[in-house]
C-alpha positions as a printed NumPy array, in Angstrom:
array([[  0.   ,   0.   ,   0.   ],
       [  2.695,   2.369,   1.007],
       [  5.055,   3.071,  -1.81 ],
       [  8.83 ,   3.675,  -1.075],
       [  9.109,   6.811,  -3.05 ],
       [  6.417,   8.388,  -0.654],
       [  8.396,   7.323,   2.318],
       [  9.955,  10.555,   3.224],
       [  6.105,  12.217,   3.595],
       [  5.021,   9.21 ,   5.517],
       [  8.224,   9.105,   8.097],
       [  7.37 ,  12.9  ,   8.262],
       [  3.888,  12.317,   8.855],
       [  4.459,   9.387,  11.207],
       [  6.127,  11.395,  13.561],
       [  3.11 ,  14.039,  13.761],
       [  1.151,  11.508,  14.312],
       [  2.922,   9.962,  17.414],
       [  3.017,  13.966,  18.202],
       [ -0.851,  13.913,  18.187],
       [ -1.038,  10.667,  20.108],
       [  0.967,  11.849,  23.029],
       [ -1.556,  14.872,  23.115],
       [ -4.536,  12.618,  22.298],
       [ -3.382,  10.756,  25.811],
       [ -2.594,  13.878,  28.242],
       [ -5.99 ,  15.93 ,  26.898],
       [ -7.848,  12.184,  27.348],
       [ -6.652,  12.206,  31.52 ],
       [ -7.26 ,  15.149,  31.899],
       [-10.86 ,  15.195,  30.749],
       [-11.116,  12.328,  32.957],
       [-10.188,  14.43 ,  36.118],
       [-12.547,  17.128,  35.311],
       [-14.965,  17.958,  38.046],
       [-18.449,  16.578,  37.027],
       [-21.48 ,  15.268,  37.888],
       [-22.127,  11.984,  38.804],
       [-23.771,  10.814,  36.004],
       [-21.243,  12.837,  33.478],
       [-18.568,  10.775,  34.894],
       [-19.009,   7.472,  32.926],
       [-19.518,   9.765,  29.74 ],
       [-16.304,  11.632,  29.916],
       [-14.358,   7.971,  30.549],
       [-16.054,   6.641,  27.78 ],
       [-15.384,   9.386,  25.069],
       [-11.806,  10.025,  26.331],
       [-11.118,   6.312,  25.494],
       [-13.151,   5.758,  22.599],
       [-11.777,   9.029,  20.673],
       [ -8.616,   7.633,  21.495],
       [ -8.673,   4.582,  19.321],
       [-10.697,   6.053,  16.356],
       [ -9.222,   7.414,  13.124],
       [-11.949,   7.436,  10.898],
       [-13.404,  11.382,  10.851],
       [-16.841,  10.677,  10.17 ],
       [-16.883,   8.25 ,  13.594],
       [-15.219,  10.476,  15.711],
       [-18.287,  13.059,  14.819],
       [-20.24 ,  10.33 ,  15.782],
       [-19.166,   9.982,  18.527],
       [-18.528,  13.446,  19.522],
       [-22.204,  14.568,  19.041],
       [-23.894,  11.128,  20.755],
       [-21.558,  11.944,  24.114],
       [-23.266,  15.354,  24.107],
       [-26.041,  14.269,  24.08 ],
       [-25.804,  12.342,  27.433],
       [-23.81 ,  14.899,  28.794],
       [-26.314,  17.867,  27.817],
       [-29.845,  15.927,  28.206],
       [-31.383,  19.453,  28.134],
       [-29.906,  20.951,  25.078],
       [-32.335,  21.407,  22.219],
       [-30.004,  20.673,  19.514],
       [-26.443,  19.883,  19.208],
       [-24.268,  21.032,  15.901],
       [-20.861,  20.39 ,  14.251],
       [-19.673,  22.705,  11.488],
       [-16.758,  22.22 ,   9.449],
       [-15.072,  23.713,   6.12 ],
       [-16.163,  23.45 ,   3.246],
       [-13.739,  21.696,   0.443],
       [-12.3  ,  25.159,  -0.797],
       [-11.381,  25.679,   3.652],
       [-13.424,  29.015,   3.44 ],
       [-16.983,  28.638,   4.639],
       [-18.271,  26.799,   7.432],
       [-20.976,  24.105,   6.512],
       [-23.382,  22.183,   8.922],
       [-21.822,  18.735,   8.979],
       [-24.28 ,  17.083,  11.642],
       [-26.652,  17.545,  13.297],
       [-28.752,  16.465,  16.5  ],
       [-32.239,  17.551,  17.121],
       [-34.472,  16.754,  20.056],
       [-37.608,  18.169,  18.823],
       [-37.386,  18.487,  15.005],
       [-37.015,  21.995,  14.862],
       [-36.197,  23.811,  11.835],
       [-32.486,  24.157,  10.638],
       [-32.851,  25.612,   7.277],
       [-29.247,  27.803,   7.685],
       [-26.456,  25.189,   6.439],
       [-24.372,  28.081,   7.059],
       [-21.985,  29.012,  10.033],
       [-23.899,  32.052,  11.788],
       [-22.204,  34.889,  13.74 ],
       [-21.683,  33.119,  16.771],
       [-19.821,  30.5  ,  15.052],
       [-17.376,  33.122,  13.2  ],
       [-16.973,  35.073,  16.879],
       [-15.523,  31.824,  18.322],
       [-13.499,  30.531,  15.488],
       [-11.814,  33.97 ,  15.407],
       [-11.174,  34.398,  18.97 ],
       [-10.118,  30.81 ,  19.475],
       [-12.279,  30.424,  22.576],
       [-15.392,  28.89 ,  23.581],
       [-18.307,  31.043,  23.986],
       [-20.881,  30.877,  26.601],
       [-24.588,  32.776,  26.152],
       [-26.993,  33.067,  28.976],
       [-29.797,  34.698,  26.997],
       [-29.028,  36.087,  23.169],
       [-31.61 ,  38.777,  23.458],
       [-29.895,  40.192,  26.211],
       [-26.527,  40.169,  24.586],
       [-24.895,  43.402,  23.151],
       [-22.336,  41.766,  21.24 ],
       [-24.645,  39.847,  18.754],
       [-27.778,  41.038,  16.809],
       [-30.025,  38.617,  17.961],
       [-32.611,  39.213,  15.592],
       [-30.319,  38.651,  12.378],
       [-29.481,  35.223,  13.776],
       [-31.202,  31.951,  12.296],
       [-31.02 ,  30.108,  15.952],
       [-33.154,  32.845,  17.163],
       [-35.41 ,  34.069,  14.034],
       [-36.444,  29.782,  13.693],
       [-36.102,  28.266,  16.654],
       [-36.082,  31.335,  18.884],
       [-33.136,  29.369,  21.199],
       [-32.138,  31.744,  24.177],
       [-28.984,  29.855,  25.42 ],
       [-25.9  ,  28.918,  23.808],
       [-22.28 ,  26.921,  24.332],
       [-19.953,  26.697,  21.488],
       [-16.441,  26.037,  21.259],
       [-13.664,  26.17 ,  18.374],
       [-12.046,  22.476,  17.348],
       [ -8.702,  23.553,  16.914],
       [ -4.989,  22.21 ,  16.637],
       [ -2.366,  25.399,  17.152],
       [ -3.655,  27.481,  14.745],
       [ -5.019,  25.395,  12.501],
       [ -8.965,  25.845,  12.84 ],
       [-10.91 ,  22.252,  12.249],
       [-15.034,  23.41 ,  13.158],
       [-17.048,  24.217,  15.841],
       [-19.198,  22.374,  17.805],
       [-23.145,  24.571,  19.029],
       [-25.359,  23.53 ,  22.017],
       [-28.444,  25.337,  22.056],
       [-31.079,  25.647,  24.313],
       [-34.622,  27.765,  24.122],
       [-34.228,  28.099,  27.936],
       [-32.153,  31.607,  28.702],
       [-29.75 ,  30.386,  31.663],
       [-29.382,  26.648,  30.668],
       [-25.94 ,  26.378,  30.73 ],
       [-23.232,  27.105,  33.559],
       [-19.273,  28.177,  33.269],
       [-18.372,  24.703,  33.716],
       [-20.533,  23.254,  30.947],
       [-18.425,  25.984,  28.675],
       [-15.185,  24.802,  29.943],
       [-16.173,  21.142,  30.073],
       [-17.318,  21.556,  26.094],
       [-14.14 ,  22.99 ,  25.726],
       [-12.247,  20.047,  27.129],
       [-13.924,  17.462,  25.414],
       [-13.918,  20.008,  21.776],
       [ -9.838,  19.984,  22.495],
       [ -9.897,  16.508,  22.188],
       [-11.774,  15.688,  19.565],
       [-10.078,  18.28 ,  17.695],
       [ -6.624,  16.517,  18.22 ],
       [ -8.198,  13.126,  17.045],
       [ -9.956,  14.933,  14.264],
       [ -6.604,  15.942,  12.933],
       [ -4.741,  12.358,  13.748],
       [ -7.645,  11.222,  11.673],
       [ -7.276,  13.651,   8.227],
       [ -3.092,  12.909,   8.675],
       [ -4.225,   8.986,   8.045],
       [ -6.617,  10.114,   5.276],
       [ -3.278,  11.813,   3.698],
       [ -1.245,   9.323,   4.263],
       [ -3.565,   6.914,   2.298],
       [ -4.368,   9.113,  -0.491],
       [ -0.766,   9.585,  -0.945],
       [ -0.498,   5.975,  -1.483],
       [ -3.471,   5.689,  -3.751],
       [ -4.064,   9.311,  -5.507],
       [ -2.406,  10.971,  -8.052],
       [ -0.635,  14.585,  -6.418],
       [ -1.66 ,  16.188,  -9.914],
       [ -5.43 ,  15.187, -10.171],
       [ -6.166,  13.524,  -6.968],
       [ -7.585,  10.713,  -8.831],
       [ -7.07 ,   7.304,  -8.213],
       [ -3.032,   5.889,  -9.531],
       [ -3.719,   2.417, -12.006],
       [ -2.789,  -0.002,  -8.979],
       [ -5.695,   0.567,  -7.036],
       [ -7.59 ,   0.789, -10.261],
       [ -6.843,  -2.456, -11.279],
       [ -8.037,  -3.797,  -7.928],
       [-11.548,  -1.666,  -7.8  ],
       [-12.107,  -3.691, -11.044],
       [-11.299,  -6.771, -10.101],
       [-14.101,  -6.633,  -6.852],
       [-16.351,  -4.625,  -9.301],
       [-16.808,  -7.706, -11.569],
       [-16.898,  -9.731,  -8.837],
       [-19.644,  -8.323,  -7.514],
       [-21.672,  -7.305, -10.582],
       [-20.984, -11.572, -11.568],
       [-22.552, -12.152,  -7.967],
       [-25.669,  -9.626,  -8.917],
       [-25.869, -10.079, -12.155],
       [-25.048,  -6.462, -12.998],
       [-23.315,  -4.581, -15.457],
       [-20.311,  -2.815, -15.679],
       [-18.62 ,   0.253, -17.719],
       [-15.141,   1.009, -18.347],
       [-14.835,   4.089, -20.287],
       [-10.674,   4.989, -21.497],
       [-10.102,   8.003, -22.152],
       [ -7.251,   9.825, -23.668],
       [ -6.189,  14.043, -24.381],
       [ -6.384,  14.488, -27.664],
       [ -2.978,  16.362, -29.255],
       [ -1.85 ,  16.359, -25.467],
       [  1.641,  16.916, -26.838],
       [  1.098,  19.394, -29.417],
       [ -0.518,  21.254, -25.605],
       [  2.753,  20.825, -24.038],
       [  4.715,  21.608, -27.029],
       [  2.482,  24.962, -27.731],
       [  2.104,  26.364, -24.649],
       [  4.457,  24.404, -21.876],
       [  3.793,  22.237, -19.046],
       [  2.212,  24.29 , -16.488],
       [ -0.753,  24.687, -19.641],
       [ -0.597,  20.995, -19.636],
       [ -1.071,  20.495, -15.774],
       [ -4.453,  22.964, -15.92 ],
       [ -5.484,  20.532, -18.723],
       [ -5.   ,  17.56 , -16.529],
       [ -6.851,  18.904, -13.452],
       [ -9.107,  20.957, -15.364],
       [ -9.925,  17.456, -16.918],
       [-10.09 ,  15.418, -13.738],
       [-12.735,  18.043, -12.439],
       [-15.247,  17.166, -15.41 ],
       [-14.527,  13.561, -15.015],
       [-14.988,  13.621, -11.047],
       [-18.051,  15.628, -11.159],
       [-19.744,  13.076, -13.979],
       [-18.938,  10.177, -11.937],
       [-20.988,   9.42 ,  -8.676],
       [-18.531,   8.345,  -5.869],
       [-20.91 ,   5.551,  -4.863],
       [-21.364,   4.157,  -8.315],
       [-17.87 ,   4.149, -10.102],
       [-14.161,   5.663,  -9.75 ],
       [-11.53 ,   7.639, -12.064],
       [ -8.297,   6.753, -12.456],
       [ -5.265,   8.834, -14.006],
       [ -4.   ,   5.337, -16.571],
       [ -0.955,   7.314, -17.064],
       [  0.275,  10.184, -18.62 ],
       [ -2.633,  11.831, -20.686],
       [ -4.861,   8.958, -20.32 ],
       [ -7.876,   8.066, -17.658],
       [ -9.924,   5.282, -16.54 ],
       [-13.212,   5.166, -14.962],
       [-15.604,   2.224, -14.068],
       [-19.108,   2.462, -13.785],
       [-21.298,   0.163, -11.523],
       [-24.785,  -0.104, -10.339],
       [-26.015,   1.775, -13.86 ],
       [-27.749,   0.442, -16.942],
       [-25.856,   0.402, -20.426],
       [-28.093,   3.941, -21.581],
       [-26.935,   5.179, -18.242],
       [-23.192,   4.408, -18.615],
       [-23.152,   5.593, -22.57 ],
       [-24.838,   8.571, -21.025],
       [-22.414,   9.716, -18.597],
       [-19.53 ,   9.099, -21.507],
       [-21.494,  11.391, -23.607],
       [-21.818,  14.05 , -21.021],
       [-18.033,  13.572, -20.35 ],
       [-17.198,  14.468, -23.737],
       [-19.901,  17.156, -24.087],
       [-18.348,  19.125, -21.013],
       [-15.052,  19.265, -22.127],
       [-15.849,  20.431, -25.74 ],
       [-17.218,  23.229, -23.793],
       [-13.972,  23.739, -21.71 ],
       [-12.469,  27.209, -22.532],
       [ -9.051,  27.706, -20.339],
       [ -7.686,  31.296, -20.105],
       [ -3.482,  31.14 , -19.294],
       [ -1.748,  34.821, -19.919],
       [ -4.465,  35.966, -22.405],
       [ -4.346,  33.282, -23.726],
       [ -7.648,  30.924, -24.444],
       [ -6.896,  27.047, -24.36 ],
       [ -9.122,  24.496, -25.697],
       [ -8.752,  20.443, -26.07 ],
       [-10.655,  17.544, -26.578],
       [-10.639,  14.214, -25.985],
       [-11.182,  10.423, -27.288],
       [-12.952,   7.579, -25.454],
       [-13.432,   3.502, -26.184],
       [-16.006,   2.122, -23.87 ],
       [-17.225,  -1.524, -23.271],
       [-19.02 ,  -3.356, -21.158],
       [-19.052,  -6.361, -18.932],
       [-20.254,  -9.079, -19.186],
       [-21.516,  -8.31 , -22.431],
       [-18.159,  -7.851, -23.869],
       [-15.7  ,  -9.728, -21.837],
       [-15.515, -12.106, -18.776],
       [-12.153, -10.72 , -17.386],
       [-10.933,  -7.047, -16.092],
       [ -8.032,  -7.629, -18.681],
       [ -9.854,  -8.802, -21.755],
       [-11.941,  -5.778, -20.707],
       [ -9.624,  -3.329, -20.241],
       [ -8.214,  -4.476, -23.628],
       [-11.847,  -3.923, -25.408],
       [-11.833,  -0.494, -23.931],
       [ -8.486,   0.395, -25.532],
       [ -9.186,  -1.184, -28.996],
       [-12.29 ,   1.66 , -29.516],
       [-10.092,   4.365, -27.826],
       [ -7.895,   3.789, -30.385],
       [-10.713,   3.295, -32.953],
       [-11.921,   6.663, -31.608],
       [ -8.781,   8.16 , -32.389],
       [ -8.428,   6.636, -36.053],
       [-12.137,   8.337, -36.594],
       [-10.915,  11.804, -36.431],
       [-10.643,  12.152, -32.493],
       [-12.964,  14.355, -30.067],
       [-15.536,  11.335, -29.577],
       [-17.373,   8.369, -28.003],
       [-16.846,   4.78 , -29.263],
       [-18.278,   1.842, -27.78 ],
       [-19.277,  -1.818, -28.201],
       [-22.536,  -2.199, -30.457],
       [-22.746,   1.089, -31.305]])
């Protein structure tokens, strides 16, 4: 899995990691020794061990937001905000509600900007009585008409991860120590949360290409292997579309390598945003060439998504010092089982009408049948 030329990253990455676990351990004893109520005892030893031996992200949310709960039995609703993929907007990533109230805001509100700027938790006895926030601008308030809040950053150093909101309609819910004691636990999870994303790294290192963050041909090649498997096993279909830049050289040649590059990503873009994650992956081949498998679609839905492919990127105008850029692209697509009963005797079928594609005059779509 771990490929020697990556080595240097992952020895670097390694030791952050051990970094994280030795601050993973101190924050986890010393949520432990908090003072607490009775019954918030066995919750605080529970998440301080559990978080410690998770490093999947989406669990440790989990996690995070169902120890709340127990610990805050009168909270309305519970919240976790994160970044979005670009790192500059805060999106609602999950949420607990004890009374289906309305959350129609996915958006980080003023509260949650005030605390992930000042780094500190933030503790509201009653919003209407609050000079520093306009209560009435505020979705908590305008929907839900919530009185009392705790929040608290998840951070790492300076590195900002989220926020985590307890609301409450009651003014006066919460206490000093249920800000500090969110704090405590949000420290934690916030270390764990970033243990986590270094493993997520780590593995896409091993697995992605650093150009396009798409998939590298070796874990290709073993996503179609259990794809046929299990489309033999359900008696489903599968698509393997190749697809190659056409002229990428004559790119290169024309207008240098850093024009090539914003082909290549500009490329993997279109091809990630045609293929549904849950349904198929793309895969940089190698060089100027891509593969992506299709599963759980019909045939007209897997020619479809080919054609859409190919439609996109005729439409693909790149601007680089004045300049416009434009490019196309070839693809060969077949289809198991109706073509092949083998990955490689498909992978070869795939290839032979890419390169009948090409012969055509470039810039389009051949398949099996057509």
């Amino acid at each position: 899995m771990i490929f020697s030329k990556y080595q240097g990253d992952f020895d670097l990455w390694e030791e952050k990691i051990n970094l994280l676990n030795e601050s993973i351990a101190e924050k986890g004893k010393l949520l432990e020794t908090l003072p607490a109520k009775e019954e918030r005892v066995s919750f605080l030893f529970e998440i301080s061990q559990n978080l410690i031996e998770l490093i999947d992200f989406e669990k440790i949310i989990d996690l995070l937001i169902d120890t709340l709960e127990k610990i805050f039995p009168t909270a309305d609703n519970i919240l976790f905000f994160n970044f979005d993929k670009e790192g500059d907007k805060l999106i609602l990533n999950r949420c607990l509600r004890r009374k289906n109230d309305t959350i129609s805001s996915k958006k980080g509100n003023a509260l949650d900007k005030w605390v992930l700027h000042q780094n500190r938790s933030l503790l509201i006895d009653d919003i209407t009585k609050d000079f520093r926030f306009d209560y009435s601008k505020l979705p908590a308030y305008q929907e839900r008409k919530v009185h009392s809040f705790i929040l608290s950053p998840l951070s790492v150093g300076h590195k900002s991860l989220g926020v985590l909101r307890i609301e409450a309609k009651s003014p006066g819910l919460f206490s000093l120590d249920d800000s500090r004691l969110l704090r405590n636990i949000s420290d934690l999870g916030a270390v764990v949360l970033e243990r986590a994303l270094l493993f997520q790294r780590a593995q896409d290192l091993a697995i992605k290409d650093s150009l396009t963050g798409l998939f590298v041909r070796s874990y290709f090649s073993q996503y179609l292997s259990r794809s046929l498997k299990d489309a033999a096993a359900k008696r489903q279909a599968v698509g393997l579309i190749m697809l190659d830049i056409d002229d990428f050289k004559k790119i290169n040649d024309s207008y240098g390598h850093v024009v090539g590059d914003l082909v290549l990503m500009n490329l993997a873009g279109i091809l990630k945003e045609n293929i549904n994650e849950q349904t198929g992956i793309v895969c940089r081949f190698g060089g100027e060439e891509f593969a992506l498998v299709v599963t759980k679609s019909s045939r007209i839905e897997i020619i479809a998504c080919a054609e859409n492919i190919l439609s996109a990127v005729r439409k693909t105008v790149l601007a680089f010092r004045r300049k416009k850029v434009s490019f196309t692209v070839s693809q060969g697509l077949a289809f198991y089982p109706d073509d092949c009963d083998s990955a490689s005797v498909l992978i070869e079928q795939a290839d032979v009408l890419l390169y009948k594609a090409k012969r055509e005059g470039k810039n389009k779509l051949c398949y099996s049948g057509q």
